[in-house]
C-alpha positions in Angstrom: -29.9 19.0 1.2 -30.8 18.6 -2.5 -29.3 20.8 -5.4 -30.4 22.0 -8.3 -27.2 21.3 -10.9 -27.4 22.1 -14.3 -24.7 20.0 -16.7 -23.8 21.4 -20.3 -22.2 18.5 -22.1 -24.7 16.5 -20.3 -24.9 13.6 -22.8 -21.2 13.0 -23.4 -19.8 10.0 -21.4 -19.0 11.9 -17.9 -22.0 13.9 -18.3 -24.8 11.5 -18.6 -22.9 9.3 -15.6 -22.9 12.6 -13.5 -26.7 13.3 -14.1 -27.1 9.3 -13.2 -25.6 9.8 -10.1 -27.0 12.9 -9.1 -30.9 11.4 -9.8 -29.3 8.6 -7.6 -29.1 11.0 -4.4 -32.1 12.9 -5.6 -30.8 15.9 -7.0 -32.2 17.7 -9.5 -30.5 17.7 -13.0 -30.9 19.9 -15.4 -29.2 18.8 -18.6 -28.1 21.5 -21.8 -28.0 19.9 -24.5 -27.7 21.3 -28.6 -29.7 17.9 -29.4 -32.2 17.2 -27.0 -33.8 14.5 -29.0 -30.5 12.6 -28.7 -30.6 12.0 -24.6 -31.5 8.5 -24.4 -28.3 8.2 -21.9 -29.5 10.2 -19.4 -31.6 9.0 -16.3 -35.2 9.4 -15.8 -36.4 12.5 -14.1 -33.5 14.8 -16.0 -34.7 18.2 -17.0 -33.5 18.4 -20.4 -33.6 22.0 -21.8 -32.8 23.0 -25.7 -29.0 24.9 -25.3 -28.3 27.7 -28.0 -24.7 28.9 -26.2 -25.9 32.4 -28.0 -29.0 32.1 -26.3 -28.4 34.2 -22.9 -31.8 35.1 -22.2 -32.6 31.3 -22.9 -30.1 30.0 -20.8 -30.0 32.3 -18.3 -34.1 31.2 -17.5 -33.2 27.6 -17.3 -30.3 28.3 -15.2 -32.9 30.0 -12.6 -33.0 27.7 -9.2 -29.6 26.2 -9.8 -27.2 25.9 -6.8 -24.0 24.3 -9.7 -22.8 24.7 -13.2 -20.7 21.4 -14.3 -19.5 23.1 -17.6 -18.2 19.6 -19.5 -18.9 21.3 -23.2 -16.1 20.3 -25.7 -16.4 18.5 -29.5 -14.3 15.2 -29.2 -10.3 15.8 -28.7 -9.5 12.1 -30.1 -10.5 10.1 -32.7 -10.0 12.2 -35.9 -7.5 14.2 -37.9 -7.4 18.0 -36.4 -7.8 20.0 -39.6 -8.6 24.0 -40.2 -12.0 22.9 -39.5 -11.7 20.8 -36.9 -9.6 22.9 -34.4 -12.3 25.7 -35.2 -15.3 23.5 -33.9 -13.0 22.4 -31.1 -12.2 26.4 -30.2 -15.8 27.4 -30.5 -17.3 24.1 -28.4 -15.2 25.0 -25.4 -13.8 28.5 -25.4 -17.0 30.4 -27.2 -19.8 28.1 -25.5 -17.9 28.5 -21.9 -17.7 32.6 -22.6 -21.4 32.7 -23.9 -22.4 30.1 -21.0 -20.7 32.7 -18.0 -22.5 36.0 -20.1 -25.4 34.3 -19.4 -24.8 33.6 -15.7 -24.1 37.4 -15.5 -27.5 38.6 -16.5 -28.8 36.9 -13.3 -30.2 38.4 -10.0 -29.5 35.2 -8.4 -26.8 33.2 -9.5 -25.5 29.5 -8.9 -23.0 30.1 -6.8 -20.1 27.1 -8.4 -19.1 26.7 -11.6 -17.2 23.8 -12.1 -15.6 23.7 -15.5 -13.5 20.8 -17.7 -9.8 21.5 -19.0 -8.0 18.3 -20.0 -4.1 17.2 -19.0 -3.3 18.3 -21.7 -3.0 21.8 -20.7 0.7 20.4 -19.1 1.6 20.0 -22.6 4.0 17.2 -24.3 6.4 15.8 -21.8 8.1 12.6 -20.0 8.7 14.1 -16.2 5.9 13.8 -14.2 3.7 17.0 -13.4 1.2 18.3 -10.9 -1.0 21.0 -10.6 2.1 23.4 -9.3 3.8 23.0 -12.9 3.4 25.1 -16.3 1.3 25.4 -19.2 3.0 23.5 -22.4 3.1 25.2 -25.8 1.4 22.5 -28.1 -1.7 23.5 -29.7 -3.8 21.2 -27.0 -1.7 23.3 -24.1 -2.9 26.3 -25.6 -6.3 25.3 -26.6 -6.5 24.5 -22.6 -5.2 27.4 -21.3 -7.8 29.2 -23.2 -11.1 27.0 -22.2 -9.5 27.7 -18.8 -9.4 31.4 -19.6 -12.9 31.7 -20.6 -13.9 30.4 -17.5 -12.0 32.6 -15.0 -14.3 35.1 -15.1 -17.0 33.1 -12.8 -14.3 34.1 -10.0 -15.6 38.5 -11.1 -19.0 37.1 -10.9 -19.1 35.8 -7.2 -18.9 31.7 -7.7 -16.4 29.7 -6.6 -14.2 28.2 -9.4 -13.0 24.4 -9.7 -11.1 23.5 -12.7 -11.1 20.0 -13.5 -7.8 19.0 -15.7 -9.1 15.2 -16.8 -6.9 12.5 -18.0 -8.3 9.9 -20.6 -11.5 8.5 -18.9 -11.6 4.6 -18.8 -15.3 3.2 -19.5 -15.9 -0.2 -21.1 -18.6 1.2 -23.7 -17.6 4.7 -24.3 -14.8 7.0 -24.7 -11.0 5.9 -25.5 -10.8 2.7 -23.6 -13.3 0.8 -26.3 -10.5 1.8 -29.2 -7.7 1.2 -27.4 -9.0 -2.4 -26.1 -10.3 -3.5 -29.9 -6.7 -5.1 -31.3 -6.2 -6.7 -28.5 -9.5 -8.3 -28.3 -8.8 -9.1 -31.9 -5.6 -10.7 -30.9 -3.2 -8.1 -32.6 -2.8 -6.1 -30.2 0.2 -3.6 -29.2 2.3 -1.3 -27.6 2.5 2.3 -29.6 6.0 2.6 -30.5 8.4 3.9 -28.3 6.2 2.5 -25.9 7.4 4.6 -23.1 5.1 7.8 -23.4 3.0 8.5 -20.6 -0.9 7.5 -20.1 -2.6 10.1 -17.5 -5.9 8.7 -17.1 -9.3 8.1 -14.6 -12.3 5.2 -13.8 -15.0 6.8 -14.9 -16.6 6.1 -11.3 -13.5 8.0 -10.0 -14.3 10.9 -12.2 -17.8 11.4 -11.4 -17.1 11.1 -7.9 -14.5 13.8 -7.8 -17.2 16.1 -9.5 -20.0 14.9 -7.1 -17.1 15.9 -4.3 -16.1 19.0 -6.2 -19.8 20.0 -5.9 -20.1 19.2 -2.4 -17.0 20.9 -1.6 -17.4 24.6 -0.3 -14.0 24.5 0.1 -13.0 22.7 -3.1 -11.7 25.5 -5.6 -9.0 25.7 -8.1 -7.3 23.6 -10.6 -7.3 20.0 -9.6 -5.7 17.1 -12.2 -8.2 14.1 -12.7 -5.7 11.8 -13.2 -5.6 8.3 -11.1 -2.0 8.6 -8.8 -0.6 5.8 -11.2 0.5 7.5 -14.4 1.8 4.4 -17.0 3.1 4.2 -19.9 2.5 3.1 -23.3 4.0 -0.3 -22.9 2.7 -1.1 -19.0 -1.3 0.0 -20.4 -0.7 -1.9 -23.0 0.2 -5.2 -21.6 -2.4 -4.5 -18.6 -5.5 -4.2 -21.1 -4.0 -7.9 -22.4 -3.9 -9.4 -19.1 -6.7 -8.1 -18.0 -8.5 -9.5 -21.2 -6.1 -12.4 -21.2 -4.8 -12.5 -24.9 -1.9 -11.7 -25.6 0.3 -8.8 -26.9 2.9 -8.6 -29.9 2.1 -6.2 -32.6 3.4 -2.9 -31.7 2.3 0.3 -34.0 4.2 2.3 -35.7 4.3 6.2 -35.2 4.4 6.2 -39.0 1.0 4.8 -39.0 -0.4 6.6 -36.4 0.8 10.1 -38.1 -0.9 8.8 -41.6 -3.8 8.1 -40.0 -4.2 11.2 -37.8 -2.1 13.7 -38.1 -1.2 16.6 -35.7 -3.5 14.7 -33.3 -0.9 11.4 -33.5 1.5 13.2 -32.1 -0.1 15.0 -29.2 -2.6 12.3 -27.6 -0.4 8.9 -29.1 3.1 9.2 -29.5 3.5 12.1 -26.9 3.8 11.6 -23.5 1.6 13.2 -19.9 2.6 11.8 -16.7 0.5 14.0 -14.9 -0.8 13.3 -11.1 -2.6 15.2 -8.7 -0.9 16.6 -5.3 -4.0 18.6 -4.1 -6.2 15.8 -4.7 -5.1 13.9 -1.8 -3.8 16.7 0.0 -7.3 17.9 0.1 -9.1 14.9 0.7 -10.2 13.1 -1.9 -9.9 9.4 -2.1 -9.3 7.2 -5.5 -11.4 4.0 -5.6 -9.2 2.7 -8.2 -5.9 3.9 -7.7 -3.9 1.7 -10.2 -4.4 0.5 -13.3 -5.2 -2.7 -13.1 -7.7 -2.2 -10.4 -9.6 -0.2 -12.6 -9.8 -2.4 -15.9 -10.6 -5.2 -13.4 -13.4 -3.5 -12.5 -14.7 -2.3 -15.8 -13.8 -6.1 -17.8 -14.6 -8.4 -15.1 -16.6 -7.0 -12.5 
């Protein structure tokens, strides 16, 4: 039967793929977005409506008809220093626009009756053991900053919709997201384990990630926290020489922490030098199925395929 699935974050990496493969099994998609004159990545046939999270009345019209909510808002976690600033817009991107997003949903008559909403691995916090979906929150600002997004979206449960929490490793994607920056010394022949080179990687195939959302949606029985993380959590050293062999150059400069904390801060610490060997044991347990359950089946699949 086709849905009617509206996507906030629907331009970021996992978003635009999600709306691709929705249009693909024609769904309707109905893509939020705070810059709707910047959604050249989604697929034709994508209803792409203006999003003001403040905007309830607004939102709350365009969210008429739809069976799904796949709540993917968030400002990027990586790739800069986490100032005063920073961690504000980070706060307000998730925890406010999630809050404002389920107000909305509450002024309906008819509402969708799913809300799937993003959390990241890093809810687990800092650590070396590895960790499921039965195990704590951590106590690192990205623990807490994920135990509040998660928070924010708990109250879909008060309003009738069945809740899926989706707690996402780093995403691998050959154009987009952290796999690009990671790969980039070693296609310029320098690169490197980051020192001590045994920290944890927790990550997902993209194709892997849209799919568990697609399944997620499908799901009437899907609900809950689930970890999107692949079952083969590596670390630092084993990613590292995988990306080289995969590329086939080879690797010998490691990075220094030093470097790393000069360069980023707070944010060094938590998504470089740290560690998250988190799995999933509901995943399988209920049913889903990886396509690339190891590393190096999935950077074969994104460098040579």
């Amino acid at each position: 039967m086709t849905k009617r699935i509206a996507i906030t974050g629907a331009t970021g990496l996992i978003g635009s793929a999600l709306a691709t493969a929705l249009i693909a099994r024609d769904d309707h998609v109905v893509a939020f977005s705070r810059t709707p004159h910047r959604t050249d990545t989604l697929p034709h046939g994508t209803t792409v409506v203006q999003w003001n999270p403040a905007d309830t009345a607004h939102t709350a019209a365009a969210l008429a008809g739809c069976d799904t909510v796949v709540n993917l808002v968030g400002a990027s976690i990586a790739g800069r220093r986490w100032s005063v600033a920073y961690k504000q817009r980070l706060e307000e991107s998730r925890i406010t626009a999630t809050t404002q997003l389920l107000n909305a949903i509450g002024t309906m008559t008819t509402r969708p009756h799913t809300f799937i909403s993003s959390s990241g691995a890093g809810y687990y916090g800092i650590h070396a053991q590895v960790t499921s979906e039965q195990a704590p929150a951590g106590y690192d600002y990205l623990a807490k900053l994920c135990v509040a997004w998660e928070a924010a979206a708990h109250p879909a449960h008060e309003l009738g919709m069945r809740l899926v929490i989706v707690r996402t490793g780093v995403v691998l994607d050959k154009h987009a997201g952290a796999l690009p920056l990671m790969a980039l010394p070693f296609r310029l022949w320098v690169g490197g384990p980051v020192l001590p080179g045994h920290q944890a990687i927790s990550w997902i195939h993209r194709d892997d990630m849209v799919q568990l959302l697609l399944w997620s949606i499908d799901g009437q029985r899907v609900n809950g926290p689930y970890n999107a993380c692949a079952p083969e959590a590596v670390d630092n050293m084993t990613f590292g020489k995988t990306i080289a062999r995969t590329l086939q150059v080879p690797m010998w400069l490691p990075v220094p922490q030093f470097a790393l904390r000069l360069l980023f801060g707070e944010m060094a610490d938590a998504l470089l030098i740290g560690g998250q060997s988190v799995v999933s044991s509901r995943l399988p347990h209920d049913g889903f199925v990886f396509k690339y359950p190891t590393l190096a089946q999935a950077l074969t699949a994104i460098y040579r395929s």
